[in-house]
N, CA, C and O atoms as a CHARMM CRD file, in Angstrom:
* protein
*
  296
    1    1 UNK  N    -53.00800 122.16300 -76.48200 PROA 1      0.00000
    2    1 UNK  CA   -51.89500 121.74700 -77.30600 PROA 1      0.00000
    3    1 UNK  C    -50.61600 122.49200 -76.91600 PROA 1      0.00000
    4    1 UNK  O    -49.50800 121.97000 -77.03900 PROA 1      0.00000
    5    2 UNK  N    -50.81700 123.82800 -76.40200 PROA 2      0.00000
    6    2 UNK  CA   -49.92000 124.56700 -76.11100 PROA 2      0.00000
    7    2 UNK  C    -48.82800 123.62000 -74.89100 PROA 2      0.00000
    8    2 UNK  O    -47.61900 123.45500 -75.05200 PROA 2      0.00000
    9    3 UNK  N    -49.40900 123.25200 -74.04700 PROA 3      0.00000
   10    3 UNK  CA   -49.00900 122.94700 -72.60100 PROA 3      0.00000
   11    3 UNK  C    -48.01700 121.29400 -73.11200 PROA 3      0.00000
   12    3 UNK  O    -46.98000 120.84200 -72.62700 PROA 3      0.00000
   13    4 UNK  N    -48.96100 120.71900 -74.34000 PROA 4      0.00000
   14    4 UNK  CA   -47.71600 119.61300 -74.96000 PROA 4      0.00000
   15    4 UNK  C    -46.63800 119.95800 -75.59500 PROA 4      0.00000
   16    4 UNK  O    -45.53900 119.46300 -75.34700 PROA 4      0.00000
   17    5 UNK  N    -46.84200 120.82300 -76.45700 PROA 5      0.00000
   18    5 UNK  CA   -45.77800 121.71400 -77.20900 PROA 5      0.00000
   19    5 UNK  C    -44.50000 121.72100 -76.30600 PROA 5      0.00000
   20    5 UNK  O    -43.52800 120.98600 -76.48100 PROA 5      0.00000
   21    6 UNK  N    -44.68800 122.99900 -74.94600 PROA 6      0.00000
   22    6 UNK  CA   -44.12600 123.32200 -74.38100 PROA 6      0.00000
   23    6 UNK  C    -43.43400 121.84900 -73.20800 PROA 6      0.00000
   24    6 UNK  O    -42.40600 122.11300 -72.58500 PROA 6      0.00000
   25    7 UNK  N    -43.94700 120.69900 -73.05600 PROA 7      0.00000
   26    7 UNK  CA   -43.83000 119.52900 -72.39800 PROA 7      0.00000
   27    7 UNK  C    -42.84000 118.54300 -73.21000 PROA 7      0.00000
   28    7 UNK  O    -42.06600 117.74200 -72.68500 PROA 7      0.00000
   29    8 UNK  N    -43.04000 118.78700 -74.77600 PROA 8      0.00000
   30    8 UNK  CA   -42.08100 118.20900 -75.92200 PROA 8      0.00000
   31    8 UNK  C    -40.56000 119.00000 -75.35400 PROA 8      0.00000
   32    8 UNK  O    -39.48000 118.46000 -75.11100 PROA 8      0.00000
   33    9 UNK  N    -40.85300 120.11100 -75.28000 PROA 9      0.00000
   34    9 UNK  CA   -38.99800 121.21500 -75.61200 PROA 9      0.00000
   35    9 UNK  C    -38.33800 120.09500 -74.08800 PROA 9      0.00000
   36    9 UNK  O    -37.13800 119.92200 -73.87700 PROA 9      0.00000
   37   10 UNK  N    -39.32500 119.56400 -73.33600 PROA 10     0.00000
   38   10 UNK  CA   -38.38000 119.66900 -71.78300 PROA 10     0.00000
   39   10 UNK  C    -37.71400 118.56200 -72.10900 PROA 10     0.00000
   40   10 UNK  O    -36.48400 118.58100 -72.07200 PROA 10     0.00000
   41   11 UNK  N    -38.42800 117.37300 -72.49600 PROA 11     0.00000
   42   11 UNK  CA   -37.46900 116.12800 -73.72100 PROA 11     0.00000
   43   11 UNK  C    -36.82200 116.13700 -74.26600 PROA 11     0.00000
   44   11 UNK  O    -35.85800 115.38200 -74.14100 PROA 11     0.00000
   45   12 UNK  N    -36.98000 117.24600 -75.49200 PROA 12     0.00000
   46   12 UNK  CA   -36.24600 117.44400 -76.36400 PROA 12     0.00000
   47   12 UNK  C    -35.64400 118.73400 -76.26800 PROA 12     0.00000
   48   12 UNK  O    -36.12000 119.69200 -76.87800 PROA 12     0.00000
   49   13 UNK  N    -34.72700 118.82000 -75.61700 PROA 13     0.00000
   50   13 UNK  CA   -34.34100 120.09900 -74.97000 PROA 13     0.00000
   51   13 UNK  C    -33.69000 121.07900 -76.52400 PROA 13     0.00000
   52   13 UNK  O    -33.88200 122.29100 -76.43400 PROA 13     0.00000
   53   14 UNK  N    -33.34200 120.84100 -77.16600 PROA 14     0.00000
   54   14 UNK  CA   -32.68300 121.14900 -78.42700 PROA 14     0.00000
   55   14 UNK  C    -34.26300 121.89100 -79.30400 PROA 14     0.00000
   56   14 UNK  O    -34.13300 122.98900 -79.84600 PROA 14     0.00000
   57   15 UNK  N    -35.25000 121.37800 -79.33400 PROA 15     0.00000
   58   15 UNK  CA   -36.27000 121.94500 -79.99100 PROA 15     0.00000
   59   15 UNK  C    -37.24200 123.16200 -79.62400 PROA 15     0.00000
   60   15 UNK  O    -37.74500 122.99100 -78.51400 PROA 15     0.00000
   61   16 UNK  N    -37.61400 124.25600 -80.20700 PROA 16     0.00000
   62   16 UNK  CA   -38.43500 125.27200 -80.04700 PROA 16     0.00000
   63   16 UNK  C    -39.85200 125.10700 -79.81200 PROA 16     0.00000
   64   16 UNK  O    -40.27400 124.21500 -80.54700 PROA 16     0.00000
   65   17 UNK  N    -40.85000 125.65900 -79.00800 PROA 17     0.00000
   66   17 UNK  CA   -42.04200 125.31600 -78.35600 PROA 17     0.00000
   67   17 UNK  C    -42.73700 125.64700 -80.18300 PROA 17     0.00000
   68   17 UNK  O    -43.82700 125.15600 -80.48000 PROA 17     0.00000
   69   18 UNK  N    -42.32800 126.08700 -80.72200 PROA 18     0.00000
   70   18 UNK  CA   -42.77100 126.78300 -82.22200 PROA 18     0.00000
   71   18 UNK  C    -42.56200 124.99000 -83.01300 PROA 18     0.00000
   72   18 UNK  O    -43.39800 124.18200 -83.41700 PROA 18     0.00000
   73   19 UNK  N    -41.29700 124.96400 -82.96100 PROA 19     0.00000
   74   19 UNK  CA   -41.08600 123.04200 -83.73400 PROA 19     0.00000
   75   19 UNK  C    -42.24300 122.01000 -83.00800 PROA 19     0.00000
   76   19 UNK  O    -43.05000 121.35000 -83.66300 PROA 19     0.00000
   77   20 UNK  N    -42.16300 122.01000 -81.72300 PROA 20     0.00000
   78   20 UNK  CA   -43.40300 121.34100 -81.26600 PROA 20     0.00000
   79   20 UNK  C    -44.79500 121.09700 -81.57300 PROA 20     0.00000
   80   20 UNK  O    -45.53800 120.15900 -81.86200 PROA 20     0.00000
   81   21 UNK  N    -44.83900 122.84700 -81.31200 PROA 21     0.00000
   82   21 UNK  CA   -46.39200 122.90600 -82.10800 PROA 21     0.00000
   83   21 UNK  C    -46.89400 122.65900 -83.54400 PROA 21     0.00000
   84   21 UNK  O    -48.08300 122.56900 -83.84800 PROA 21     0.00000
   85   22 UNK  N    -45.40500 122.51500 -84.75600 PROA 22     0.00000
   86   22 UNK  CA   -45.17800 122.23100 -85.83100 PROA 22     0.00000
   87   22 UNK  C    -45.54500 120.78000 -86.03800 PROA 22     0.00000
   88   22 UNK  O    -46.19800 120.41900 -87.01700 PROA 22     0.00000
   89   23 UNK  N    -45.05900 119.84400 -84.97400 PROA 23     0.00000
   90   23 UNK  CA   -45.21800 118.71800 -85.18400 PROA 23     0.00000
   91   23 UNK  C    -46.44800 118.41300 -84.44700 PROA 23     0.00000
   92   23 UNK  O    -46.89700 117.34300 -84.85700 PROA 23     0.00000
   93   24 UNK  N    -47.06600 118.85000 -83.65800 PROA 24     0.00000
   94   24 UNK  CA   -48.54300 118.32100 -83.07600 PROA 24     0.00000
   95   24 UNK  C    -49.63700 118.64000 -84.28400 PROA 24     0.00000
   96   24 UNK  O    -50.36700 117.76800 -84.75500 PROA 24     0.00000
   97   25 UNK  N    -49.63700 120.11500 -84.73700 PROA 25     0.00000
   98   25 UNK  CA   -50.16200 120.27900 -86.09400 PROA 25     0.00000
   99   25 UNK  C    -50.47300 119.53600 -86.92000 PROA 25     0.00000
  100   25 UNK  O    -51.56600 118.97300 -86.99400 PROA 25     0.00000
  101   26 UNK  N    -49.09100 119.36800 -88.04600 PROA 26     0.00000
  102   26 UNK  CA   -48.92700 118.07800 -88.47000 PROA 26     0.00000
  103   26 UNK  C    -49.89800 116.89700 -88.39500 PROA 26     0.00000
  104   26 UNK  O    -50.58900 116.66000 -89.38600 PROA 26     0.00000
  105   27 UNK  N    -50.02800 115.96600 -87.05100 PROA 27     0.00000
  106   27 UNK  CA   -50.25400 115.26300 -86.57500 PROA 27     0.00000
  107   27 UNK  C    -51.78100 115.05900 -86.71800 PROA 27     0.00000
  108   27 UNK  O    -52.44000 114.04200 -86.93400 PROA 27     0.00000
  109   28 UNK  N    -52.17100 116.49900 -86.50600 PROA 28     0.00000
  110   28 UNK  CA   -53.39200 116.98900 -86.53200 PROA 28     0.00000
  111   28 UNK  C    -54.42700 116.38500 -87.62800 PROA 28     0.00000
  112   28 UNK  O    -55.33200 115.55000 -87.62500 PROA 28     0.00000
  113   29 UNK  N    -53.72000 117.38400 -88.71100 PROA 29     0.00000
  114   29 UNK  CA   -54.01600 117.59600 -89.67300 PROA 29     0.00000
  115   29 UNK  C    -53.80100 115.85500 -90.64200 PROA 29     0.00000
  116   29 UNK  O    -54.31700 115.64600 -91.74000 PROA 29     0.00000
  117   30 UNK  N    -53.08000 115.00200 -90.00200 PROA 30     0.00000
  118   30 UNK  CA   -53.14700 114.04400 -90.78300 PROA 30     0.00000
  119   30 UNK  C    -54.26000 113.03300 -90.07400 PROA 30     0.00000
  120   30 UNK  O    -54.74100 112.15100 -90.78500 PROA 30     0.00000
  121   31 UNK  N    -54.59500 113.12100 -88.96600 PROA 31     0.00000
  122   31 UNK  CA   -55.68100 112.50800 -88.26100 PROA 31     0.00000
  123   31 UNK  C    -56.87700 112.84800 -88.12600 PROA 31     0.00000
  124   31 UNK  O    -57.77600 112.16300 -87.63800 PROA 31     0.00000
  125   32 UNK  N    -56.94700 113.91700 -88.54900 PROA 32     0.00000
  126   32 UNK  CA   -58.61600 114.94600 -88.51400 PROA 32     0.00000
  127   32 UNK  C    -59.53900 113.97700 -88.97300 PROA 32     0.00000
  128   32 UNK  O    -60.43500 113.50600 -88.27100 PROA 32     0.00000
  129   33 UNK  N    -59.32400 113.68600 -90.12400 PROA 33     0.00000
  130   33 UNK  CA   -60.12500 112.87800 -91.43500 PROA 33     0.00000
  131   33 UNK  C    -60.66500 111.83100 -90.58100 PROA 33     0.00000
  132   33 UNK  O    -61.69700 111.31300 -91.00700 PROA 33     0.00000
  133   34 UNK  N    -60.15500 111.34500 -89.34400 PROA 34     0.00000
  134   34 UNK  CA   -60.90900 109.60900 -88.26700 PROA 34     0.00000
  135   34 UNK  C    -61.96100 110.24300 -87.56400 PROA 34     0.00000
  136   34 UNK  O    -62.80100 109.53000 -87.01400 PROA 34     0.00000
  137   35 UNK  N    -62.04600 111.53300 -87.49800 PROA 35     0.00000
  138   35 UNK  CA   -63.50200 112.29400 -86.47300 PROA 35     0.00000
  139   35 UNK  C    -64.94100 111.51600 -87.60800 PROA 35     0.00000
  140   35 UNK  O    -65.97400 112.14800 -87.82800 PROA 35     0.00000
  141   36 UNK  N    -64.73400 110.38100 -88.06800 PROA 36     0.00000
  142   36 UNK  CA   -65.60800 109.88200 -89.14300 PROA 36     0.00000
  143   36 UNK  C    -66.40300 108.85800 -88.16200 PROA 36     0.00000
  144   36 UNK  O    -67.61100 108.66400 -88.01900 PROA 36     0.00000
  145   37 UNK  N    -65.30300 108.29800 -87.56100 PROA 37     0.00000
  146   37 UNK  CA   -65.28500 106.87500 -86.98700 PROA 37     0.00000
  147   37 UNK  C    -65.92300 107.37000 -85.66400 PROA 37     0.00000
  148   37 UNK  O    -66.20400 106.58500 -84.75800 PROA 37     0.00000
  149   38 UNK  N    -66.10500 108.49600 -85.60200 PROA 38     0.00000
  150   38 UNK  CA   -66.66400 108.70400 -83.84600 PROA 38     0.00000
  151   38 UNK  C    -65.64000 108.47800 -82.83500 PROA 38     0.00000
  152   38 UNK  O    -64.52500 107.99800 -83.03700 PROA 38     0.00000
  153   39 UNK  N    -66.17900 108.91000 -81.61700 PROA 39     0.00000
  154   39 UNK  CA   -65.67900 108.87600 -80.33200 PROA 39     0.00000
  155   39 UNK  C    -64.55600 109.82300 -80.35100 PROA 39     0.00000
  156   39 UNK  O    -64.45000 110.93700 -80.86500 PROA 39     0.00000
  157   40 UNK  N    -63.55800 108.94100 -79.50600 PROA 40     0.00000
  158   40 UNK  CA   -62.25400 110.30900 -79.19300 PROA 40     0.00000
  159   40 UNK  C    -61.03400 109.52500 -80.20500 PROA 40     0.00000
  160   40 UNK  O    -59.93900 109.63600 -79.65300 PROA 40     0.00000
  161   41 UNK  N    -60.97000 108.98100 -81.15800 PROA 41     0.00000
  162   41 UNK  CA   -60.24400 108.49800 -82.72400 PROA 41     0.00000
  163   41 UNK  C    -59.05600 110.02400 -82.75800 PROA 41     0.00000
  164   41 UNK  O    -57.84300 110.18700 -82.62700 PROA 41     0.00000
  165   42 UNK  N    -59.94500 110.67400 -82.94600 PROA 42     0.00000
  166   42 UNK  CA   -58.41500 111.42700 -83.20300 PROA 42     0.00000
  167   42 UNK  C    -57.60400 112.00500 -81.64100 PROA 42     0.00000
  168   42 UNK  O    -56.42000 112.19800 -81.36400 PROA 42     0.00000
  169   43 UNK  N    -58.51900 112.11000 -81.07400 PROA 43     0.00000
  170   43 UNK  CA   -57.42600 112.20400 -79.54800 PROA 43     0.00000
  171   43 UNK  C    -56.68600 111.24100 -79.65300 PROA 43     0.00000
  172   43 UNK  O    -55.49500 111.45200 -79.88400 PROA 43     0.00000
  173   44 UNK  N    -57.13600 109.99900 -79.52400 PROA 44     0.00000
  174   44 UNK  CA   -56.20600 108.56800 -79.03800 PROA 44     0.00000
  175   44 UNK  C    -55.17300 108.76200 -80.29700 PROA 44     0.00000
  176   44 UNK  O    -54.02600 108.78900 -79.85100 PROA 44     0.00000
  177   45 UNK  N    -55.18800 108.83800 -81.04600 PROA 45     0.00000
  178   45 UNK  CA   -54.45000 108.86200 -82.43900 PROA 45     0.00000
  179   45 UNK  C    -53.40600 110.11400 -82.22600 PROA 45     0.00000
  180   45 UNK  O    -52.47100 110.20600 -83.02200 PROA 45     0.00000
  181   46 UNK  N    -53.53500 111.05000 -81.20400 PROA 46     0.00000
  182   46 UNK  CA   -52.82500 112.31200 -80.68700 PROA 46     0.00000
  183   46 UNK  C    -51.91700 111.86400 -79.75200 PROA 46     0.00000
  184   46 UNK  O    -50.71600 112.08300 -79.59700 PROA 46     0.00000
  185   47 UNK  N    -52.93900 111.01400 -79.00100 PROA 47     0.00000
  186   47 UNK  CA   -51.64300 111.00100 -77.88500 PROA 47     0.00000
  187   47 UNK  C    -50.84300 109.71100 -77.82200 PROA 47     0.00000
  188   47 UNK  O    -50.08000 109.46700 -76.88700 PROA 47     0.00000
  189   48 UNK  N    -51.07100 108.78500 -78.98900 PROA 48     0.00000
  190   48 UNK  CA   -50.04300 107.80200 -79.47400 PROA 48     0.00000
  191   48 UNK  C    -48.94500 108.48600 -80.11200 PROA 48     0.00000
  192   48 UNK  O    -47.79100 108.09100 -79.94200 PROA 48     0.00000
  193   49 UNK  N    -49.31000 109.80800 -81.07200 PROA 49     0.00000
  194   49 UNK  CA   -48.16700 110.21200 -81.80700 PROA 49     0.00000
  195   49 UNK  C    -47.01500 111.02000 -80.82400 PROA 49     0.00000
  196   49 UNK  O    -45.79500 111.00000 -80.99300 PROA 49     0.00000
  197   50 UNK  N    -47.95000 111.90200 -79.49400 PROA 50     0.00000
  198   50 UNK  CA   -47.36200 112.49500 -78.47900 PROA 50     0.00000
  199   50 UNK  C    -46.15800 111.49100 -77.79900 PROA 50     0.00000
  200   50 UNK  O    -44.99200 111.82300 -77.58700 PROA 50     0.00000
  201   51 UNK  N    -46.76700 110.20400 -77.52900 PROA 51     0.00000
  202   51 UNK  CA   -45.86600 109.61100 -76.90900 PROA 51     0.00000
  203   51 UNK  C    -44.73700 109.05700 -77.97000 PROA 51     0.00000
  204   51 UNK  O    -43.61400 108.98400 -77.47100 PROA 51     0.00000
  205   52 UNK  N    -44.82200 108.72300 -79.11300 PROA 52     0.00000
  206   52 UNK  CA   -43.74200 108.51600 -79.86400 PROA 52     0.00000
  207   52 UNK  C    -42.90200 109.78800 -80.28900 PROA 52     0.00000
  208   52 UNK  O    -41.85700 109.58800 -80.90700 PROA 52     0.00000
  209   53 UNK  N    -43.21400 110.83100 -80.05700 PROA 53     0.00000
  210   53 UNK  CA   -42.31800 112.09000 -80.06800 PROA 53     0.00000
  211   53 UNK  C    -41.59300 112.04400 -79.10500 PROA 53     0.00000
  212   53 UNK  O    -40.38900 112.28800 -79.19400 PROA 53     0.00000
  213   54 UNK  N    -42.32800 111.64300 -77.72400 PROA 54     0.00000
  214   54 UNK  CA   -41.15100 111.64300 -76.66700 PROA 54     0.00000
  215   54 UNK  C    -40.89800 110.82500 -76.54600 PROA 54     0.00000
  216   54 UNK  O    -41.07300 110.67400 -75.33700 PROA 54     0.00000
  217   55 UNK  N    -40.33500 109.47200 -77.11800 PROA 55     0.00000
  218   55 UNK  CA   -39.67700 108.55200 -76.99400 PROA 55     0.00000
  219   55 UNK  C    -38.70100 108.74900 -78.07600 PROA 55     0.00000
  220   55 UNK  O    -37.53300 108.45800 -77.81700 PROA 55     0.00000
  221   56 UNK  N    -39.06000 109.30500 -79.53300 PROA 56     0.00000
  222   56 UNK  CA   -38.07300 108.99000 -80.59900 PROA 56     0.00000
  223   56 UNK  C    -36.24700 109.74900 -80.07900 PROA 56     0.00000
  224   56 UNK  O    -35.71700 110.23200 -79.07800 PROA 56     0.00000
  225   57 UNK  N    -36.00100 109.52700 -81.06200 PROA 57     0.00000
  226   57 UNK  CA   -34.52400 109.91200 -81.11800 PROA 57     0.00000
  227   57 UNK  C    -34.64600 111.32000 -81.98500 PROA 57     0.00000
  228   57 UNK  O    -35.09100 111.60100 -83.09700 PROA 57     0.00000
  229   58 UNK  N    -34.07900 111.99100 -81.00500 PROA 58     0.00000
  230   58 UNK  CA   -33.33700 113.48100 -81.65900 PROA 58     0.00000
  231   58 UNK  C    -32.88900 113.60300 -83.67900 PROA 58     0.00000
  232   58 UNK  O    -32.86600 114.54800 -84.46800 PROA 58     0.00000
  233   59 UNK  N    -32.62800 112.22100 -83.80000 PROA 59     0.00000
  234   59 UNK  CA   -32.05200 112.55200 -85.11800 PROA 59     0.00000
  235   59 UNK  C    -33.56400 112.25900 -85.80900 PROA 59     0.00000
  236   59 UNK  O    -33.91700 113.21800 -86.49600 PROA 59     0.00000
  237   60 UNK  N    -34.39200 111.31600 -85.78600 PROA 60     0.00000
  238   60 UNK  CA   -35.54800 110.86000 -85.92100 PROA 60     0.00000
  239   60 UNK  C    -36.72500 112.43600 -85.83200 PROA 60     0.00000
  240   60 UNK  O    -37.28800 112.85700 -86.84200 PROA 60     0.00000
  241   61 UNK  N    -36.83700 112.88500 -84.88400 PROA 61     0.00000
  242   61 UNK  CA   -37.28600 113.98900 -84.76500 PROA 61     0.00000
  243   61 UNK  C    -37.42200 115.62200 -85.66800 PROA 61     0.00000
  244   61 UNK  O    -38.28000 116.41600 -86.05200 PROA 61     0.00000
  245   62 UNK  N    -36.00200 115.43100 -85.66100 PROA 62     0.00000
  246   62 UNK  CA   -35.10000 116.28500 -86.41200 PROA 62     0.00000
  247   62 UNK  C    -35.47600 116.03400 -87.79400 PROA 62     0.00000
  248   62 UNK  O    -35.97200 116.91200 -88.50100 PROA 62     0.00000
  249   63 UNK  N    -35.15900 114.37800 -88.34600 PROA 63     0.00000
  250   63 UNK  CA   -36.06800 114.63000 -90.00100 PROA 63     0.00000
  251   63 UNK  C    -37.29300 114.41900 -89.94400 PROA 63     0.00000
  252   63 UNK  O    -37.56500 113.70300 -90.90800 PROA 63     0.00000
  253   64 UNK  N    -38.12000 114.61900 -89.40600 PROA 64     0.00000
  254   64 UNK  CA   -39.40200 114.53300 -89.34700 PROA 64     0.00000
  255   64 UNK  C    -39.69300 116.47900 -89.71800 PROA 64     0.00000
  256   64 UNK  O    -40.08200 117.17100 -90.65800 PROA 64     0.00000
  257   65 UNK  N    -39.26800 116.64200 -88.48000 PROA 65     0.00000
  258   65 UNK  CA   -39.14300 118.57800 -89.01100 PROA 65     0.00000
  259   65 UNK  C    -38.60900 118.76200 -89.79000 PROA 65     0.00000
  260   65 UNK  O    -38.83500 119.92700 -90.11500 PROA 65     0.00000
  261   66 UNK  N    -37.81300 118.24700 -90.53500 PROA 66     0.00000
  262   66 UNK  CA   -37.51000 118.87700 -91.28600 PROA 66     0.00000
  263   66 UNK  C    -37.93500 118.89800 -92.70600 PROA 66     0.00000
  264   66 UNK  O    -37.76100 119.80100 -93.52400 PROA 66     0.00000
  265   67 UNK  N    -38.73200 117.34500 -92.91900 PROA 67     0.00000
  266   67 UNK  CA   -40.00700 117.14400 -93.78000 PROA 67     0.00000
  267   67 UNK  C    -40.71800 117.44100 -93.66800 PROA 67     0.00000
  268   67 UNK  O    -41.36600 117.38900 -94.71300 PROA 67     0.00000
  269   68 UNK  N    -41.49500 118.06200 -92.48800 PROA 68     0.00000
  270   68 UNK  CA   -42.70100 119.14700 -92.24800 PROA 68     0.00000
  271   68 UNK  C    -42.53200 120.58300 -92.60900 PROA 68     0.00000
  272   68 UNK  O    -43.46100 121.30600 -92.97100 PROA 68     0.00000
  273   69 UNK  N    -41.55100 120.87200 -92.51400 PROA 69     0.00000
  274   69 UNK  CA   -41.03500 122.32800 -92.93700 PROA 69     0.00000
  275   69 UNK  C    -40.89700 122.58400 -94.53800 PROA 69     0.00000
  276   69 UNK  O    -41.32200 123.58100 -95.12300 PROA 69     0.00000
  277   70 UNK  N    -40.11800 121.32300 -95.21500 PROA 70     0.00000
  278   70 UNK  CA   -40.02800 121.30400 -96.65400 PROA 70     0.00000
  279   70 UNK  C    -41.37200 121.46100 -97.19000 PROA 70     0.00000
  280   70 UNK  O    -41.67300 122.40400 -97.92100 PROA 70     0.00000
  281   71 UNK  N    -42.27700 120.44200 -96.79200 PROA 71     0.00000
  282   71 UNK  CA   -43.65600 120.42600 -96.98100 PROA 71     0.00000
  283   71 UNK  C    -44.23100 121.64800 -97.24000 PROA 71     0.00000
  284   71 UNK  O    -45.00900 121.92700 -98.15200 PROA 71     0.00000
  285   72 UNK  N    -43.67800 122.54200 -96.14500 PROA 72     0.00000
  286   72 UNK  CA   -44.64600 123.70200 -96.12700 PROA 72     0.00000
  287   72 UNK  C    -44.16200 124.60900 -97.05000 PROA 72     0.00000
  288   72 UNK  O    -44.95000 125.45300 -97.47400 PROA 72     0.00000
  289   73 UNK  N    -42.82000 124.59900 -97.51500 PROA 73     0.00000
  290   73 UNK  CA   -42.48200 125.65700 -98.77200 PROA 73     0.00000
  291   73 UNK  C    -42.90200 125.00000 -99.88400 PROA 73     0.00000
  292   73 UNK  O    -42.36600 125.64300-100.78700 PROA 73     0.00000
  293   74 UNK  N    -43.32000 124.40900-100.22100 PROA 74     0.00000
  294   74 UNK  CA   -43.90900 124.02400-101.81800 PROA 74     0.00000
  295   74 UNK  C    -45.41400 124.08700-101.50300 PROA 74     0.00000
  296   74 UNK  O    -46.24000 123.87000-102.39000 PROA 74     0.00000
């Protein structure tokens, strides 16, 4: 996860390998629950969200972290 993290900042040159790993987390943690369904469900479900990180838009990105972050103080 580390090596995507750090593969997100080169895209998104504006974001911290720390915000990255914030949002793969995330990602994680909302897909875990398909390891039900068998096979590789939550990989494929990883690296659909991977590729829509590096496609979205900076501002798109940006509130996404920044609803992950709110999240985490309450």
């Amino acid at each position: 996860m580390e090596k995507d993290a750090i593969n997100l900042t080169l895209i998104h040159q504006w974001m911290t390998v720390s915000d990255a790993e914030l949002l793969l987390i995330d990602a994680y943690k909302r897909f875990r629950s398909s390891k039900k369904y068998g096979g590789n469900m939550v990989q494929t479900l990883m690296n659909i969200e991977y590729g829509i990180l590096q496609r979205s838009s900076e501002d798109w990105v940006r509130a996404k972290l920044n609803l992950i972050k709110s999240k985490q103080l309450t």
